[in-house]
N, C-alpha and C positions, 0 to 999 in steps of 0.2 A: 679614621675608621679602619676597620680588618676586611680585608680582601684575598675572594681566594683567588689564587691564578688560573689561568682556563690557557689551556693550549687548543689551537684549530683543530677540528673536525672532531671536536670532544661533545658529548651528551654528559650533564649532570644533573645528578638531582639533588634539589633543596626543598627549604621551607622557608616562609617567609612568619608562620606562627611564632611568636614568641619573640619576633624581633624586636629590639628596642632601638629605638632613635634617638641620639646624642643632639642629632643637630640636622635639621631638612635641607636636603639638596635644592639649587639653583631652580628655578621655574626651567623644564623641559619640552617643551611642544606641549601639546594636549594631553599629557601624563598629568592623573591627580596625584600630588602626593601628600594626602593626607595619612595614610596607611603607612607605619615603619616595613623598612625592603632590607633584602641583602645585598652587598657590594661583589663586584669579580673583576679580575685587571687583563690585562691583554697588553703586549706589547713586542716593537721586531718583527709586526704587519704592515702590508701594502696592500691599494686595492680595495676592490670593494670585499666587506666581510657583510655577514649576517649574523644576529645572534636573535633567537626565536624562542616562546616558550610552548612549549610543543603539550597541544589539548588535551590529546589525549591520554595523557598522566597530568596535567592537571586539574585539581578542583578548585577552582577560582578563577576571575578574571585576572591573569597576571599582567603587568605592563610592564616595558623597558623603555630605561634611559641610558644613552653612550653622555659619556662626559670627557673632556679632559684639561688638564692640570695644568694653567698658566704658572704656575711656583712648585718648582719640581722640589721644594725642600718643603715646602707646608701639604700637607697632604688631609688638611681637613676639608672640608665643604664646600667652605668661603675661596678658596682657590680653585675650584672647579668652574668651567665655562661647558655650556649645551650644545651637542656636538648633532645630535641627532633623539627624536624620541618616539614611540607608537604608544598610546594606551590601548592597539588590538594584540599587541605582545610581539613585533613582527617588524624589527627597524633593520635596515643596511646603509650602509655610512661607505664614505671613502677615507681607509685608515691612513696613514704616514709614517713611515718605519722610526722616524725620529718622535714619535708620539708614545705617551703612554696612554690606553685607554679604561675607563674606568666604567661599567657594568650594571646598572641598578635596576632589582626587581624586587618589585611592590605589587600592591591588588589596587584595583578601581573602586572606589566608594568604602574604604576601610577595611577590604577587604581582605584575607590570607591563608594561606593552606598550602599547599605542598606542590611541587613543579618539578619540570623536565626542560633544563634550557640549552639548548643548540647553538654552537656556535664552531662558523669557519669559514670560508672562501666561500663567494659568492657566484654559482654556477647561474646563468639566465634558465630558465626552465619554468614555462607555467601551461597552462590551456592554450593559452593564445597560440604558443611555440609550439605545439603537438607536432610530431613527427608526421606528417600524411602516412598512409598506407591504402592500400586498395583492400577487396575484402577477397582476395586470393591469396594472402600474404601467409607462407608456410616457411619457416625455419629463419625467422626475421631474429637474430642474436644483438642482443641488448644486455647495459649491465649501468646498474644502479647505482657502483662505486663512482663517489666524486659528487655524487647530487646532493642535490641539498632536500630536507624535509619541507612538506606543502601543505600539510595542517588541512589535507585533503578530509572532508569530514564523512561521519561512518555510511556508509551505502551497501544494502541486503546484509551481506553476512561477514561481511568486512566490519573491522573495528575503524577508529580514526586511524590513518596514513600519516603516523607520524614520522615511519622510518624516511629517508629516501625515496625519490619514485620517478617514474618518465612518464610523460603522455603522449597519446598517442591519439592521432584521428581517424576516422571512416566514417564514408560515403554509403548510407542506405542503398541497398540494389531493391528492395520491397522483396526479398527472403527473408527466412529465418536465418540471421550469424550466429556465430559463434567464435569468442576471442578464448584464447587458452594460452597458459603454459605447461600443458599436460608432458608435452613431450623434451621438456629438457631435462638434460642430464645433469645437468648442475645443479647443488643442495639449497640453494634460495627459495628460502620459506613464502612464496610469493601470493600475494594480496592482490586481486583483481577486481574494480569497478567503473562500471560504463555507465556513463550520464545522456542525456540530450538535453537538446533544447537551448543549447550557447552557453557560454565558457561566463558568461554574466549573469545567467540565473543556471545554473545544471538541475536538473530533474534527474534524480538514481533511476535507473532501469534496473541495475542489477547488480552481485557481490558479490564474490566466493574469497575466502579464505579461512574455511572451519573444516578442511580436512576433507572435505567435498569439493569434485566427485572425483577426483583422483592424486589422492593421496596430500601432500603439502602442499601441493601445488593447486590449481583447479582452474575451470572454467566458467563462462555465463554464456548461454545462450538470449537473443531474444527473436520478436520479429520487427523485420526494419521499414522504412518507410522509403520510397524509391528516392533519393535526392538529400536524405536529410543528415546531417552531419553528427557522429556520434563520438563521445569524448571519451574514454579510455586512461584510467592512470592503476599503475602496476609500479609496486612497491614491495620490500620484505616486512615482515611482521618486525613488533618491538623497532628496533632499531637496528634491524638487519639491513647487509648490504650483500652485493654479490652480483651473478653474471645468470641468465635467462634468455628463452627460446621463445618467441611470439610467434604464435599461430595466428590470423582470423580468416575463417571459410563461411562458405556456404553449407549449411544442413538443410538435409532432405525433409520434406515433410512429414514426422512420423503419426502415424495413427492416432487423433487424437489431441494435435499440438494446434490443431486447426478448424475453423468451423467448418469446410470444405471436409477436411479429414476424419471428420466425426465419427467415433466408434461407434456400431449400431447395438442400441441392448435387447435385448429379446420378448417377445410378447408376453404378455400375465404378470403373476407375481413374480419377482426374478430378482437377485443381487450380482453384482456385478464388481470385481479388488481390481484398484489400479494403484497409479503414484503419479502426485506432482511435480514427484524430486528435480525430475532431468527435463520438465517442461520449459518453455521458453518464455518470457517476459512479454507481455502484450498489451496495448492498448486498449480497455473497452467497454462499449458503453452498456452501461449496467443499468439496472432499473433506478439504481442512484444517480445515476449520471457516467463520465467517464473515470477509468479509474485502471492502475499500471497494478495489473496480475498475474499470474503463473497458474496452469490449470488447464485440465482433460476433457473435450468436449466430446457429448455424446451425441445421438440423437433416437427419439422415440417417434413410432408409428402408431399413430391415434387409433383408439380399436372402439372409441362409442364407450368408456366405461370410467371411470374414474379412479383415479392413481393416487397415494398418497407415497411422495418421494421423499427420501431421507438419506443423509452419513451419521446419525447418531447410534452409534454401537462402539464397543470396543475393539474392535481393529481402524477405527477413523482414529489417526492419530496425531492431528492436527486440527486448529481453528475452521475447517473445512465449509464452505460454503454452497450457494445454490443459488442459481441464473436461471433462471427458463426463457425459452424465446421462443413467438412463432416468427413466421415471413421464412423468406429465403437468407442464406449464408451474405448474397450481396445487398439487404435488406432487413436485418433482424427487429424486431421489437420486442423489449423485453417486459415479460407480462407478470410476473412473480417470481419471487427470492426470499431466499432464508437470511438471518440475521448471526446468528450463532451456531454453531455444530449442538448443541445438544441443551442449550436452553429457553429463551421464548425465542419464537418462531423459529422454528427449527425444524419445518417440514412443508412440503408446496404439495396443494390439496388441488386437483386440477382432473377440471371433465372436459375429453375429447373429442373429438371431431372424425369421426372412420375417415383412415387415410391421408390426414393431415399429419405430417413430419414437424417436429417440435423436436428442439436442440438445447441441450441442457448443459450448462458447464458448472464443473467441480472445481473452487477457486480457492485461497485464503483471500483476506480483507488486503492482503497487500503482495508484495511481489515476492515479500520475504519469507512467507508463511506458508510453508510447502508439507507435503509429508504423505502417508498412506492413507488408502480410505477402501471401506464400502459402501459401495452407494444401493442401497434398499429401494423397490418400488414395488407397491401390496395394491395388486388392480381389486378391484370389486365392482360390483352390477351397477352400472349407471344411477344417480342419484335423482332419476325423474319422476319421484315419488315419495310422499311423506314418509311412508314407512321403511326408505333408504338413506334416508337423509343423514350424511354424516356429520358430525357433532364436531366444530368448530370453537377453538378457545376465544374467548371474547377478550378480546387483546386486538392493538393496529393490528394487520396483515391484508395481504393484496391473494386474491382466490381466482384462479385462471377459469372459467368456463365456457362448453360449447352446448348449446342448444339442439344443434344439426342432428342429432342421432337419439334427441331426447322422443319419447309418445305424446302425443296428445292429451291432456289432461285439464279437467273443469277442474278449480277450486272456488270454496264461497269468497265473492268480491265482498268488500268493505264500499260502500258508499256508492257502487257501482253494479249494473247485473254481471253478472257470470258469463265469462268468454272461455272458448275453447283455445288454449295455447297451447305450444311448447313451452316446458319450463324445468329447473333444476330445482333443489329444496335442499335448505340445511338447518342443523339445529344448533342452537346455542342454549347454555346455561344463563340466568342474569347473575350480576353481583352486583346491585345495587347503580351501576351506572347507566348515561346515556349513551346507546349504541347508535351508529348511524352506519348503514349499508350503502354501497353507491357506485353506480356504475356509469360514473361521469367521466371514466376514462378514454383518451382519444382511442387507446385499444377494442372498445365497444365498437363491433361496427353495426348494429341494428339497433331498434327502437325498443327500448326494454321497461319493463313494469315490477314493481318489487311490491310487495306485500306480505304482511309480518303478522302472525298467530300467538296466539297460549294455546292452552289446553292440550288435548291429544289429537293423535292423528284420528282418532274416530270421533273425537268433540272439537274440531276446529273453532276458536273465539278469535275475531276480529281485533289486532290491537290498535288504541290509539297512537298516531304517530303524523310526526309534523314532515310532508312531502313538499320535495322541492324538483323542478327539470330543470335539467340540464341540455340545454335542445331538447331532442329524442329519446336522450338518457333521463335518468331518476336515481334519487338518494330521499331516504325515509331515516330519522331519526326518533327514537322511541325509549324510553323509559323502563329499565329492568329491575324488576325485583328478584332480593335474592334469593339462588337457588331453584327458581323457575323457570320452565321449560320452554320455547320460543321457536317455530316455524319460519323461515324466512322463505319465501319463492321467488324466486328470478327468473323470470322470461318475457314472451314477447307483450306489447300490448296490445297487439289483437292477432287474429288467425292468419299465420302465415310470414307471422315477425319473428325470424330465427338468426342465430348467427353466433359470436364469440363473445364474449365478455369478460371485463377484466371489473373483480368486486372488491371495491377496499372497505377494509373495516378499520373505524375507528372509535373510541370509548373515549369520558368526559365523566371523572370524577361529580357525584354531586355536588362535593362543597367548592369546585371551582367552576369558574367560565357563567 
């Protein structure tokens, strides 16, 4: 068979496309080799070596096999004995300078396409070994040359880590850090991402290596957890190597990076331009649950009036999102959220509470998702009456409201006499499906009553609708036809039942369920 030679600390690239197989190599470890591979020789080593097929230039699973050659005069197949093998493309052997070794990469399951294979001295270096650092650590000089590639995989805006890299640990102080190599003078194109959560499962927190936010080099900020240990690996792009300045500090809290820090936006209709760019990475829990984001918190003062909040405009230039929370910064609960910047749900329709603070943060869907935004809020007159009632897309969505600042108002009951309550009113369109309203959210904290119309607000008609409680809570599900007009009313169920409420809406095609 033809083999090329590979001298240490060499990167090549091949293909395994197109190969043909004279004759299959020896059973090597867990390597399949049903797939034709290429051969590469090696010899006048000592030591441990590594030879790697590095990910991120390839498309395939590739595998390696080290072999070598009991019959230094027969050089086919059948003379080869299994020295070492990985089918995860990632073996180190112990060579012998009187050894020739011999090279084989193939794909897993028939597989072949094109590679990047690594091969040379074998530096120890992984997560486990991270260098400690404290998180005061300013002009910490490091250098790549000599490591070996870690097939470290892509995290925020980092590609895969195929060049070289070091790791590096820190100790959560419960601040906002920040790891950099902003300030080295040396031209190492350098790639930087921080994980948690242990060296056996890593979670990304964070990545720079696109030119942000300063220059080739860059930074990640996030915030940290008092105690908790975070992993660090710092590499050159491609297959660069070279000599670097590690910073990690503490940053100060800026305006907005924090719920405490919450920029205040101003009463009435109002817009307000920020950026995510240089926000920090953070834990939290969302109305989805918990989730690792970057994003500018606000907070609004409840004026009794009803807000429709938005980033869909063209200066939002990013997947841009929407949180809302009441409660306090050490106590949030999130009570509605937008789904997309500018397609369904894509706006938080919410009646307040005079003097209730409610904090709203501006997110992407993940860590990486960052960019400019405006964030829109169009107050209008409290919705405590049918002839305010805003007109609501009939699609899921979660509707934040307060009753506290709503009037007094009879409507005709359905099945029941007529009570004087507080209550909100909205309108929907039908399209044919079954709607259900419901305010079985643990965010309800009062006894609440929902009851649903046709007609107009000067011809209110009772709809039919199948109710259910929820304790104190209630959800009414009902029947739309399309293109007709629907009253929904939310509030107390009898005089003096006032409070918040969180209404989810959800719809149910007629030909299913």
């Amino acid at each position: 068979f033809d083999a090329e030679v590979l001298q240490p600390g060499s990167v090549v690239a091949g293909t395994s496309a197109g190969a043909e197989a004279t004759e299959t190599p020896p059973l090597c470890g867990d390597v399949d080799l049903t797939a034709p591979g290429v051969w590469y020789e090696v010899g006048n080593i000592t030591g441990f070596y590594r030879a790697e097929v590095l990910l991120g230039y390839t498309n395939f699973s590739g595998q390696v096999s080290v072999y070598r050659s009991i019959d230094e005069d027969d050089l086919g197949c059948s003379a080869l004995i299994c020295d070492k093998a990985s089918s995860t493309g990632n073996v180190t052997w112990l060579a012998e300078a009187k050894e020739t070794y011999y090279l084989y990469v193939n794909g897993v399951n028939g597989t072949s396409g094109d590679f990047d294979l690594f091969f040379d001295f074998n530096v120890p270096s992984s997560c486990r070994e991270a260098t400690r650092l404290d998180a005061s650590t300013l002009g910490y000089m490091a250098s790549t040359v000599g490591s070996n590639p870690q097939n470290v995989e892509s995290c925020g805006y980092t590609g895969y880590h195929t060049a070289p890299g070091l790791w590096f640990a820190v100790e959560g102080t419960g601040e906002m850090l920040e790891v950099s190599t902003c300030g080295s003078l040396n031209d190492l194109d350098t790639q930087i991402s921080v994980f948690s959560n242990g060296c056996d499962s890593l979670q990304c927190i964070g990545g720079t290596g696109q030119d942000y936010p300063c220059g080739d080099n860059g930074s990640v900020s996030w915030k940290s957890e008092m105690g908790e240990i975070y992993h660090i690996f710092v590499s050159g792009r491609s297959s660069r190597v070279g000599d670097f300045v590690l910073d990690i500090k503490e940053v100060s809290r800026v305006n907005g990076y924090s719920c405490p820090a919450s920029v205040a936006v101003g009463l009435g209709t109002t817009s307000f331009r920020s950026s995510t760019i240089e926000a920090p990475s953070q834990v939290i829990e969302l109305c989805g649950g918990s989730d690792l984001v970057r994003g500018i918190w606000h907070k609004i003062s409840g004026t009794g009036k009803t807000m429709r909040i938005s980033v869909c405009n063209d200066e939002t230039d990013f997947d841009a999102r929407l949180s809302l929370f009441s409660g306090s910064c050490d106590g949030l609960s999130c009570v509605a959220n937008t789904r997309s910047r500018c397609a369904e749900q894509n706006e938080i329709l919410v009646t307040t509470e005079v003097g209730q603070t409610y904090y709203l943060l501006v997110h992407g869907p993940d860590s990486f998702s960052i960019g400019n935004y405006r964030l829109d809020i169009d107050e209008s007159p409290i919705n405590d009456s049918c002839e305010v009632a805003p007109t609501l897309d009939l699609s899921p969505a979660k509707y934040f409201g307060s009753t506290m600042s709503a009037k007094l108002s009879t409507a005709i009951e359905c099945n029941k006499p007529a009570t004087e309550t507080t209550a909100l009113w909205y309108k929907v369109v039908g399209n044919g499906a079954t709607a259900t309203f419901s305010t079985c959210s643990d965010s309800t904290d009062f006894s609440t009553d929902i009851t649903v119309f046709s007609g107009t607000c000067m011809v209110l008609r009772c709809v039919n609708s199948k109710e259910k409680r929820c304790g104190k809570r209630k959800s009414v599900s009902f029947q739309t036809n399309e293109n007709e007009s629907y009253y929904v009313r939310v509030g107390g169920n009898a005089t003096g039942a006032i409070g918040n409420f969180v209404m989810d809406v959800t719809t149910m095609s007629p030909f299913f369920g």
